[in-house]
C-alpha positions as CSV (number, residue, x, y, z in Angstrom):
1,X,-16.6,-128.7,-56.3
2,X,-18.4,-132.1,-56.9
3,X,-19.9,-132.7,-60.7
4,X,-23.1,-134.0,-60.9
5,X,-23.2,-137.5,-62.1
6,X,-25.5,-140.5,-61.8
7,X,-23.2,-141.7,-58.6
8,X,-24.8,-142.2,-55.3
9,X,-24.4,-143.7,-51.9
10,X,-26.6,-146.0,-50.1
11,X,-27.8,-145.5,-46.5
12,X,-29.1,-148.2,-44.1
13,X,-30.9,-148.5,-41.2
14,X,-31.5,-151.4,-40.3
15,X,-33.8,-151.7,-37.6
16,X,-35.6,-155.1,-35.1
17,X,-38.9,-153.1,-37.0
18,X,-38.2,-151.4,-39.8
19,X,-35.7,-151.0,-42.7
20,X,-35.0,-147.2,-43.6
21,X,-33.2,-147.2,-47.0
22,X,-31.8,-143.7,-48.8
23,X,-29.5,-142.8,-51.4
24,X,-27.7,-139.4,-51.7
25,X,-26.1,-138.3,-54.7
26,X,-22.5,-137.4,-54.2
27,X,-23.7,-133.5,-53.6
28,X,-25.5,-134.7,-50.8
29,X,-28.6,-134.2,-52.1
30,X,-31.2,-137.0,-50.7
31,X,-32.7,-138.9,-54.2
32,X,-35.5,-141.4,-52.6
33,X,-36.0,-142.9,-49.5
34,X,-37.9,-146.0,-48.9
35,X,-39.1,-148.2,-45.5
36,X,-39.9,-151.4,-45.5
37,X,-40.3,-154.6,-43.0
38,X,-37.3,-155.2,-40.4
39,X,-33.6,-156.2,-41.1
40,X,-32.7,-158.4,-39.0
41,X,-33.4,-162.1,-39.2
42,X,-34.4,-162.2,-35.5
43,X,-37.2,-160.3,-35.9
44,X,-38.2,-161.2,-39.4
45,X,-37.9,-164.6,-41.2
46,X,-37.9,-162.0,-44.6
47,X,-36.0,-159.7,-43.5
48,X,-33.2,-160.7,-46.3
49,X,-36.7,-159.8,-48.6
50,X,-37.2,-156.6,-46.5
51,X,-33.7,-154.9,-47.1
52,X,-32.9,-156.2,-51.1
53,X,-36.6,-154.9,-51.6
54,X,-35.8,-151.6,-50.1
55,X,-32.4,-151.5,-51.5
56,X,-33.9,-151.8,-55.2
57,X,-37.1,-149.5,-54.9
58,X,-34.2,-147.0,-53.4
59,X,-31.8,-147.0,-56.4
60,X,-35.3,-147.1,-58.8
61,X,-36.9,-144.1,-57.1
62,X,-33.5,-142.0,-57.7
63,X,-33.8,-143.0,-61.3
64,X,-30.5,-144.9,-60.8
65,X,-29.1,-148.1,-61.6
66,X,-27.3,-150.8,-59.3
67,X,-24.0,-149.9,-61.5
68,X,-24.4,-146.1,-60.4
69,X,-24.1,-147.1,-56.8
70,X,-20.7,-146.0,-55.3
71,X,-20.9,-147.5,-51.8
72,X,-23.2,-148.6,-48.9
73,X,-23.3,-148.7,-45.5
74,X,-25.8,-150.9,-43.8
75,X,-26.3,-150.7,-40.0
76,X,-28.0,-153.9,-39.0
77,X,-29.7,-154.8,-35.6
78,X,-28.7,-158.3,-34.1
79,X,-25.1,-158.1,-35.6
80,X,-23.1,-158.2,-32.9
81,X,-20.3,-161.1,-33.4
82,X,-18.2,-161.9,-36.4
83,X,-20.5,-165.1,-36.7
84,X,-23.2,-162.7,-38.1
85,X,-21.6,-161.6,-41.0
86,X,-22.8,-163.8,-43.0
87,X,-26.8,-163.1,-42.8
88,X,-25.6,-159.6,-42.7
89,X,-23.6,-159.6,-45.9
90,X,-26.5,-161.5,-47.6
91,X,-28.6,-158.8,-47.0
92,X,-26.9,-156.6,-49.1
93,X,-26.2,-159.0,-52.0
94,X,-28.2,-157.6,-54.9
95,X,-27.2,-158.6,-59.0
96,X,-25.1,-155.8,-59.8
97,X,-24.5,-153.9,-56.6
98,X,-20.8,-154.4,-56.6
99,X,-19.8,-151.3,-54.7
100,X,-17.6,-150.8,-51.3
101,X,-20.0,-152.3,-48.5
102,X,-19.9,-151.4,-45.0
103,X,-21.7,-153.5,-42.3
104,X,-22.0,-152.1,-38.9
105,X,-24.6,-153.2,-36.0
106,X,-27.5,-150.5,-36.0
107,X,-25.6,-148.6,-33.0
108,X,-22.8,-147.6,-34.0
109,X,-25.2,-145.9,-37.3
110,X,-27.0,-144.3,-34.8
111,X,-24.3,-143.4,-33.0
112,X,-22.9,-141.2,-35.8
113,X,-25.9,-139.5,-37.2
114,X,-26.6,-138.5,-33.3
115,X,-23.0,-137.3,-32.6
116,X,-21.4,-136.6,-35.6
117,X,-18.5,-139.0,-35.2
118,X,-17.4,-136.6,-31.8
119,X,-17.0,-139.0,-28.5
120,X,-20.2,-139.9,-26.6
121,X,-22.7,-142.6,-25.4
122,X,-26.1,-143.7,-27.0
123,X,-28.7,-145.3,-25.4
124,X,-31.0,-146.9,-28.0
125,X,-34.4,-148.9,-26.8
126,X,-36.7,-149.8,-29.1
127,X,-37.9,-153.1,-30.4
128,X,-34.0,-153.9,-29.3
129,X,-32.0,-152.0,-26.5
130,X,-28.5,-151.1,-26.6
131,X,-25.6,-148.7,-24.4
132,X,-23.2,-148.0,-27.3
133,X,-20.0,-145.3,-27.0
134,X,-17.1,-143.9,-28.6
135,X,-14.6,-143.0,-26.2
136,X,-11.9,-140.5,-27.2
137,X,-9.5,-142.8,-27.9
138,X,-12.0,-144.1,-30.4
139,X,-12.7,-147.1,-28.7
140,X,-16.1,-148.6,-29.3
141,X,-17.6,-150.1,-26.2
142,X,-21.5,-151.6,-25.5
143,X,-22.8,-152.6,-23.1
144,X,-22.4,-156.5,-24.3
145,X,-18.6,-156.3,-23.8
146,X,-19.8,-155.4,-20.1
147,X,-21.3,-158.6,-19.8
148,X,-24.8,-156.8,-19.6
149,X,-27.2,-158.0,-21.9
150,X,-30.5,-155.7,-23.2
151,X,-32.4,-157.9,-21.0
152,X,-30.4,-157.6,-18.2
153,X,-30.7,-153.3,-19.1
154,X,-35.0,-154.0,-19.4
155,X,-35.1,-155.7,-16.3
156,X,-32.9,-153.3,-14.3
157,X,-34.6,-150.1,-15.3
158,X,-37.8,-151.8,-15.0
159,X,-40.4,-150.6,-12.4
160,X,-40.8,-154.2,-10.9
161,X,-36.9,-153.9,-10.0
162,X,-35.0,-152.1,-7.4
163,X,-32.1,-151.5,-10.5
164,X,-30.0,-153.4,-9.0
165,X,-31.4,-156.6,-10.8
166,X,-33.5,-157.2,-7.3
167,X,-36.9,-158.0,-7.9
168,X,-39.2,-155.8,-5.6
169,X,-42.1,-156.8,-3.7
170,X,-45.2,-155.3,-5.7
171,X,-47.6,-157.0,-3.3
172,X,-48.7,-153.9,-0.7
């Protein structure tokens, strides 16, 4: 049985649009969630603004305090290579929110809450588009290490192609 105490976890997702923020105490029980702007520095110049804004209203609305954090996992969109971490982790760096951090890209978030951890593929398209999987091995696998970028996915699946990246004639 867990005691109630002031500890909580932080929740991230962190979106080309928005920034969905929510802490949980360690019961499970959901304390505040907050959106704000996007998270990823792609989309929004203030997106660093976005998240630590989100992250604090968060933490204030479950009538917590930065020390009563436990751990955080942020899933961030456009943090796909090791280069990134360092906007990524930035994003997250708060006075007094010393707690275990996790930094994912915003797939492989999605991909958890949708399967439970269990095997699968994802296909996310929104303001971003991605082809993310878990194989049973527990390999992790996107359509990037296929050398297929989201544009390449838009313009394939796109009614002026023929999907196979072969522009069709529109003119009748």
């Amino acid at each position: 049985m867990i005691q109630h105490t002031k500890e909580i976890v932080i929740g991230i997702d962190g979106g080309g649009t928005h920034t969905r923020v929510m802490a949980v105490d360690l019961a499970g029980n959901v304390l505040s969630y907050i959106e704000n702007g996007a998270s990823s520095i792609y989309s929004d110049l203030k997106a660093k603004d976005n998240v630590q804004q989100a992250i604090i209203e968060a933490v204030h609305q479950a009538g917590r305090t930065m020390n009563d954090v436990q751990a955080l996992t942020a899933g961030i969109a456009g943090f796909d290579k090791a280069d990134d971490l360092g906007w990524v982790q930035a994003l997250t760096t708060i006075d007094g929110l010393n707690c275990r951090k996790q930094h994912v890209n915003d797939a492989v978030v999605a991909h958890s809450g949708a399967l439970l951890t269990e095997p699968g593929i994802i296909v996310i398209s929104g303001t971003g588009s991605i082809i993310f999987a878990v194989t049973e091995e527990g390999q992790q696998i996107r359509n990037y290490d296929l050398h297929i970028s989201s544009t390449g996915l838009r313009s394939r699946h796109s009614p002026d192609h023929d999907g196979c990246g072969n522009a069709r004639n529109l003119l009748l």
